[in-house]
Backbone bond lengths (Angstrom), bond angles and torsions (degrees), N, CA, C in turn:
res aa  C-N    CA-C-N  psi(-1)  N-CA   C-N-CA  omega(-1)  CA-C   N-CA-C  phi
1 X - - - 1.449 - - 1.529 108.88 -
2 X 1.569 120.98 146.27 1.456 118.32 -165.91 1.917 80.57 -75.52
3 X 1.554 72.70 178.82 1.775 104.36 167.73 1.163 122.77 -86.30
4 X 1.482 116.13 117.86 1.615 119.00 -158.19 1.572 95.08 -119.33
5 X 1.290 105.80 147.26 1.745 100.42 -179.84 1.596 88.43 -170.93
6 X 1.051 111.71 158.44 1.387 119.13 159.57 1.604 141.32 -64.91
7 X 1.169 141.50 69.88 1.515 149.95 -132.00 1.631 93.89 -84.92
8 X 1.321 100.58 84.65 1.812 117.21 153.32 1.130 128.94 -106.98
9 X 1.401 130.90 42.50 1.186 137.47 172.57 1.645 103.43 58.86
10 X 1.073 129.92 26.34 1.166 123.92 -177.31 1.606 120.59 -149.58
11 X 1.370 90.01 -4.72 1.466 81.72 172.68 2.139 109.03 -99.92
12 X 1.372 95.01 -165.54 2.131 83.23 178.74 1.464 143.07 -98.19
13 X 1.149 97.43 22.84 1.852 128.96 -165.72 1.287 95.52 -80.24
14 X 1.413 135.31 -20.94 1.482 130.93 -169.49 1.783 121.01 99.85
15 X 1.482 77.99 -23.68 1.923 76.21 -172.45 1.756 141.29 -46.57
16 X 1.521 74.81 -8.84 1.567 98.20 157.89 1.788 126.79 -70.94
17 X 1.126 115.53 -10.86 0.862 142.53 153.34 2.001 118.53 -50.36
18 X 1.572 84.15 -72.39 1.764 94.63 -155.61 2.158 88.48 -75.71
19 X 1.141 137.74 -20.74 1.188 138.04 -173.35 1.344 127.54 -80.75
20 X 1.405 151.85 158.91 1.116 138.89 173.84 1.600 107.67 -129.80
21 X 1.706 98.38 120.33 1.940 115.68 -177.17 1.336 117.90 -83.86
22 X 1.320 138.78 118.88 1.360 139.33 133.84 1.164 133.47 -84.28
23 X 1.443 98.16 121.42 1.578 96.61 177.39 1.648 123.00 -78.61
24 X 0.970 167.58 93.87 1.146 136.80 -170.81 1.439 110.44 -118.32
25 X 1.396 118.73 165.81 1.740 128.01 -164.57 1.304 114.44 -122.32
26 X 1.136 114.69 107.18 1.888 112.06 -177.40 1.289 112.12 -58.91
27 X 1.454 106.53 -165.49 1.484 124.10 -176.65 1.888 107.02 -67.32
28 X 1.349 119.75 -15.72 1.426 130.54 -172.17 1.225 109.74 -111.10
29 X 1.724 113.11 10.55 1.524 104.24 -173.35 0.922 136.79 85.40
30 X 1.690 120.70 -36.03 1.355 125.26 162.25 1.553 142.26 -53.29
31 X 1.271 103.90 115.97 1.683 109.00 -163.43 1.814 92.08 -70.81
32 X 1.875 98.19 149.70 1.558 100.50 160.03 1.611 90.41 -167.22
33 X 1.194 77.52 138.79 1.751 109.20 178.15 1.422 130.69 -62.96
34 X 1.057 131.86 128.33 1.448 119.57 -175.01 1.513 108.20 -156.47
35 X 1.489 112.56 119.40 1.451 114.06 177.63 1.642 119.70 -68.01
36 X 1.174 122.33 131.65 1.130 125.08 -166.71 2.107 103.15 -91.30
37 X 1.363 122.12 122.50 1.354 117.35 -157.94 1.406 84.49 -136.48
38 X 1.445 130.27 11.55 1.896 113.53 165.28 1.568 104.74 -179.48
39 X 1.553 90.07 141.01 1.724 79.25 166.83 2.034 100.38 -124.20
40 X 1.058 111.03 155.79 1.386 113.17 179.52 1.529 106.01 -122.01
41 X 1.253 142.21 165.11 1.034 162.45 84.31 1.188 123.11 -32.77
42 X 1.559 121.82 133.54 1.356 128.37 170.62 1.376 105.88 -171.14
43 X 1.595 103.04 111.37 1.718 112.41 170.30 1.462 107.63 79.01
44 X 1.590 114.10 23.05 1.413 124.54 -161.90 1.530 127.51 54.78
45 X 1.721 108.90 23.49 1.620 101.80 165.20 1.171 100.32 -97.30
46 X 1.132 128.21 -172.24 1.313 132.17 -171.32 1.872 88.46 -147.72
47 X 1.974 101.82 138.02 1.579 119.10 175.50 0.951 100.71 -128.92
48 X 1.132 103.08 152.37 1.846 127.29 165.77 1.695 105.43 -90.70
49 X 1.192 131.78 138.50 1.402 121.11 148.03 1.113 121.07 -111.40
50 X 1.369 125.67 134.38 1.458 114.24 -179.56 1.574 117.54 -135.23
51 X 1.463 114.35 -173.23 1.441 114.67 173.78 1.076 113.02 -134.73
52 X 1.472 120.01 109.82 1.596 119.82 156.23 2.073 129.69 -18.87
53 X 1.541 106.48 77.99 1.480 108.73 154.91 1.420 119.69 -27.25
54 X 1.090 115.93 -65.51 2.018 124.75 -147.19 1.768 98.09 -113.43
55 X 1.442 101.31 52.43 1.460 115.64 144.55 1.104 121.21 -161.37
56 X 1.861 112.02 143.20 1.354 99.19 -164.76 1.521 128.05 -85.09
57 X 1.324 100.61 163.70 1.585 108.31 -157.85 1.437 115.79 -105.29
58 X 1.462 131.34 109.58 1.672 97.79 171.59 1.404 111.57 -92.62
59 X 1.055 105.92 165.34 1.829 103.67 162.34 1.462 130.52 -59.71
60 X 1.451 110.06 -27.20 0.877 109.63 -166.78 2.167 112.62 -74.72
61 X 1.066 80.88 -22.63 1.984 103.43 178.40 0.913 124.40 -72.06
62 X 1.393 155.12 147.44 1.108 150.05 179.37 1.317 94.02 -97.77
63 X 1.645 94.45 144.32 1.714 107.95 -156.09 1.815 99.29 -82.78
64 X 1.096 139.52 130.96 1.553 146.93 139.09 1.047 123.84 -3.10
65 X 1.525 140.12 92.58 1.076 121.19 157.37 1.004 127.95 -93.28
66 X 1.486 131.97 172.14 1.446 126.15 -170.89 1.957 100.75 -142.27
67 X 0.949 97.68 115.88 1.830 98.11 -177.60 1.842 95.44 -104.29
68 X 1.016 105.06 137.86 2.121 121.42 168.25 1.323 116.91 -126.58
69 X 1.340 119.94 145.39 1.255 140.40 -178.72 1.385 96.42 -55.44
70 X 1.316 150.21 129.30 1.727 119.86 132.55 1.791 112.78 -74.62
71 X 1.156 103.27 131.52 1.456 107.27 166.00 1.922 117.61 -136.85
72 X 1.001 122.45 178.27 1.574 119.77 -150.65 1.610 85.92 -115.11
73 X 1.333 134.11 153.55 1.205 156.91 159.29 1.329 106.07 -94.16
74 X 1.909 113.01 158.07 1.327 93.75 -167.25 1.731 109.32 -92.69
75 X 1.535 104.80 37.36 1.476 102.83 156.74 1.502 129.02 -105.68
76 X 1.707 103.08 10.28 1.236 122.73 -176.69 1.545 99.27 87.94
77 X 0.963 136.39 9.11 1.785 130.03 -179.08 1.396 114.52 -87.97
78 X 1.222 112.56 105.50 1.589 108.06 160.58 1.439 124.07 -15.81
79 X 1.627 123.68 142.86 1.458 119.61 -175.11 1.627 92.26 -147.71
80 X 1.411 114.90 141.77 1.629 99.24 161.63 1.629 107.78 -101.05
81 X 1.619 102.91 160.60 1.443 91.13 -168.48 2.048 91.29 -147.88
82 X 1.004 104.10 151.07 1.428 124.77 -165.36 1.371 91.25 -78.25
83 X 1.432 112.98 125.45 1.586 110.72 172.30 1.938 123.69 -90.80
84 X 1.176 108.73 111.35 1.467 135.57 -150.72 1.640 96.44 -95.53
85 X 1.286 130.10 -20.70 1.385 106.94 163.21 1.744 115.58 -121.19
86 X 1.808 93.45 148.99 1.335 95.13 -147.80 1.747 115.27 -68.47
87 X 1.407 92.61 -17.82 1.565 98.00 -178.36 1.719 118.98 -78.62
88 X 1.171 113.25 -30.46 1.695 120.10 157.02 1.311 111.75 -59.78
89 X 1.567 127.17 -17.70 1.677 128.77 -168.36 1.419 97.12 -106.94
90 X 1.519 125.60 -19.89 1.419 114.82 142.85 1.343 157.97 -69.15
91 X 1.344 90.91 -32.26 1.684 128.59 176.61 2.283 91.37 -59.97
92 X 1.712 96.33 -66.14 1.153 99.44 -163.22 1.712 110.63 -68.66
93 X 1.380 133.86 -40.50 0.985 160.42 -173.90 2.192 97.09 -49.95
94 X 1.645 98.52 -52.76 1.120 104.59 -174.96 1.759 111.37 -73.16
95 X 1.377 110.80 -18.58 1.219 104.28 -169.86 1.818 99.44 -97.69
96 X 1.310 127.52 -2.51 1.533 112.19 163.14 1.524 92.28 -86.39
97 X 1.295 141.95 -52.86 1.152 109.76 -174.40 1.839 132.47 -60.50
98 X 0.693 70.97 -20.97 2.038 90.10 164.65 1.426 110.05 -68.08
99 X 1.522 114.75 -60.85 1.698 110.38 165.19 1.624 119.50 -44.32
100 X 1.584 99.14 -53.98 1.619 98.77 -170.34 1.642 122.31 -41.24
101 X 1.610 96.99 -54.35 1.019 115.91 157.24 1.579 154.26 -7.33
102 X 1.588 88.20 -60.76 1.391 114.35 171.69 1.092 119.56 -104.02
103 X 1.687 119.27 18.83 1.185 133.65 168.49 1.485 119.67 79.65
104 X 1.206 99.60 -15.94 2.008 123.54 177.87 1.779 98.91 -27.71
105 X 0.921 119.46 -62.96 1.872 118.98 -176.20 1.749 108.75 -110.99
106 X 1.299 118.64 51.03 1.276 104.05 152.95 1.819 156.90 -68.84
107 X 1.080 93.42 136.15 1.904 87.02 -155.17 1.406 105.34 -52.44
């Protein structure tokens, strides 16, 4: 039977490698990790979706996702930003399930 383990960037198989990490820091400073597994377009914004690393996971749960605005600072720097109206959190919300769907980001 292959080698089965859980691929969190942290164990020694490399899979840290094939994945892509964000760190990001809340309102308290606290850094937390989250692999980034899609970006979408919708209505010409552009989202990140990601998944919380540094909480634990069971199998039995369906894993967390977390989708963010990208928007530009006025130094031109990318920022992610929590999407605050509910009809853009539908619009966008509906279009990862539309990706999933069509198989567009399969794990």
């Amino acid at each position: 039977m292959a080698d089965e383990h859980k691929h969190d960037g942290h164990c020694d198989c490399g899979c840290e490698d094939e994945m892509e990490v964000l760190v990001l820091v809340d309102d308290e400073d606290q850094e937390h990790e989250f692999e980034l597994i899609g970006e979408l377009e919708v209505d010409g914004a552009n989202y990140k979706v990601l998944i919380p690393l540094d909480e634990e996971e069971s199998d039995e749960e369906e894993e967390e996702v977390v989708i963010l605005k990208c928007i530009l600072d006025e130094n031109g720097e990318e920022l992610l930003s929590d999407i605050e109206d509910d009809e853009e959190w539908e619009k966008v919300a509906d279009a990862w399930d539309e990706a999933l769907e069509s198989g567009e980001f399969d794990d």
